[in-house]
C-alpha positions as CSV (number, residue, x, y, z in Angstrom):
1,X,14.3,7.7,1.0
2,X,16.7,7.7,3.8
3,X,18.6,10.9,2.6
4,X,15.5,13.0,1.6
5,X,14.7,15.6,4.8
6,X,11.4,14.7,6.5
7,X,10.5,18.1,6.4
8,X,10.8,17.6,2.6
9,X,8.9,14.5,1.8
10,X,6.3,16.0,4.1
11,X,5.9,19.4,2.2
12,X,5.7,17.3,-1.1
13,X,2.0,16.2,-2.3
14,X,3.7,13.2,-3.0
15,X,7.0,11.8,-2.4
16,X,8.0,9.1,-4.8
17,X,11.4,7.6,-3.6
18,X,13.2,7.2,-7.0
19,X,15.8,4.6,-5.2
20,X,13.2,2.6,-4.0
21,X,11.6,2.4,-7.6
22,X,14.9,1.2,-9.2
23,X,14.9,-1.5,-6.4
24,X,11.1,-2.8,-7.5
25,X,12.6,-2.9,-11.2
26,X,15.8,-5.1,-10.2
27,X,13.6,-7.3,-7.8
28,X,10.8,-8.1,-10.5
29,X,13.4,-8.9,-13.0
30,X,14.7,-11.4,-10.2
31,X,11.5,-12.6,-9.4
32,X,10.3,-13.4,-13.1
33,X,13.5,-15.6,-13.3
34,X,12.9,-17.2,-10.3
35,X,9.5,-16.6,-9.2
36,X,9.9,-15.3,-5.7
37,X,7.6,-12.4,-4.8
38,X,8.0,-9.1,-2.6
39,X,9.4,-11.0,0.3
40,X,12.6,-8.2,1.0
41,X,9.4,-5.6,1.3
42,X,8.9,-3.9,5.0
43,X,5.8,-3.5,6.4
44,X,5.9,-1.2,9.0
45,X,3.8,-0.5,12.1
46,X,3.5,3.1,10.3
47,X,1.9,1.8,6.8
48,X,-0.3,-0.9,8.6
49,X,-1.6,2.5,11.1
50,X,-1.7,4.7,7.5
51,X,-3.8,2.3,6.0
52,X,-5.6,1.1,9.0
53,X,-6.7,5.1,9.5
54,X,-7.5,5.3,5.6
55,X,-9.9,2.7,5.6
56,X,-11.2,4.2,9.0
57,X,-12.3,7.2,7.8
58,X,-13.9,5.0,4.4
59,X,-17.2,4.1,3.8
60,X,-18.0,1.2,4.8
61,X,-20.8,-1.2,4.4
62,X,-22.4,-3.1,7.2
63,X,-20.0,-6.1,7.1
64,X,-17.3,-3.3,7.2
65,X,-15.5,-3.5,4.2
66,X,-14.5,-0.5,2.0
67,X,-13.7,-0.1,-1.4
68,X,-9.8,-0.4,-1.9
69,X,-9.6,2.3,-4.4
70,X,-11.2,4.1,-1.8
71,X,-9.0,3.6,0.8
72,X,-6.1,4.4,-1.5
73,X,-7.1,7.7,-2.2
74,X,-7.6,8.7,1.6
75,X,-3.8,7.2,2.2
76,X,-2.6,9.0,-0.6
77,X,-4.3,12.4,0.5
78,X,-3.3,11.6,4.1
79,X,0.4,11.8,3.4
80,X,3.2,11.3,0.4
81,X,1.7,7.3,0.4
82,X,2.7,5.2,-3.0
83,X,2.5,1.6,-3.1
84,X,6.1,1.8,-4.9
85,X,7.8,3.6,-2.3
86,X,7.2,-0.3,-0.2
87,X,8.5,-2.2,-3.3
88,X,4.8,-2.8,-5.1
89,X,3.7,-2.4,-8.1
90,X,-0.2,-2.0,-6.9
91,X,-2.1,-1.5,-3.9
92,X,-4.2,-4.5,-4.0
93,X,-0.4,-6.5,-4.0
94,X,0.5,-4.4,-0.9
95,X,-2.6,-5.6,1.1
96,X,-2.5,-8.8,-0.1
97,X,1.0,-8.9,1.7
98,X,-0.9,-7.2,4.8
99,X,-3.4,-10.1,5.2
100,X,-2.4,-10.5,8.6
101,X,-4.3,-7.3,9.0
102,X,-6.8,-6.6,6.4
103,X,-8.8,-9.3,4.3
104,X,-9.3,-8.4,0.9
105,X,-12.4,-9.8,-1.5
106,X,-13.4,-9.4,-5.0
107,X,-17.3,-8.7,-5.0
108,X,-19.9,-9.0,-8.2
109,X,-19.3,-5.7,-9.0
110,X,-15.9,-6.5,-10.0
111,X,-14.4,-3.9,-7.6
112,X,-11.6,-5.2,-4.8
113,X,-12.7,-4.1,-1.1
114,X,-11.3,-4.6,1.9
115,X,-11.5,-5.1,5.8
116,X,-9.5,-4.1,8.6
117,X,-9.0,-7.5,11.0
118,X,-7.1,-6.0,13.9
């Protein structure tokens, strides 16, 4: 990702950073030997504000969580955003590894939603 222009990734509908990927693969084949998770994975103040924003602009119900796919899409529309691109193979992965600022539940309806905590 680092020698893609930011002019680049930001004209693409989505940027999917190919080294990145390869990293994911190499790191799951590590983990499923010895059963360490995404721990190398960043982050950033700028995903945590992306996602923050995402599930802003979400519907919410009155205990103010919002349906993760939801909040997916609006990221993903947002900017080139792919759970990959941070080392994850799926979103709800991503903020489980964010629970420091969201909380995630699994409701009746089977369905994953989420709430921003800070």
């Amino acid at each position: 990702m680092e020698k893609a222009p930011e002019a680049f990734k930001t004209a693409c509908t989505r940027f999917i950073d190919v080294e990145r990927l390869i990293k994911t693969a190499q790191s799951d084949d590590r983990s499923n030997k010895s059963g360490d998770g995404d721990s190398d994975s960043v982050l950033d103040k700028e995903l945590i504000d992306l996602l923050g924003s995402a599930w802003k602009a979400s519907s919410r119900d009155d205990e103010g969580f919002a349906r993760l796919h939801e909040v997916g899409q609006i990221a993903g529309n947002r900017s080139s955003f792919d759970v990959r691109n941070y080392g994850f193979k799926r979103l709800s992965d991503l903020m489980r590894a964010a629970s420091d600022h969201f909380l995630m539940e699994r409701r009746d309806d089977k369905q994953l939603y989420v709430k921003r905590l800070r």
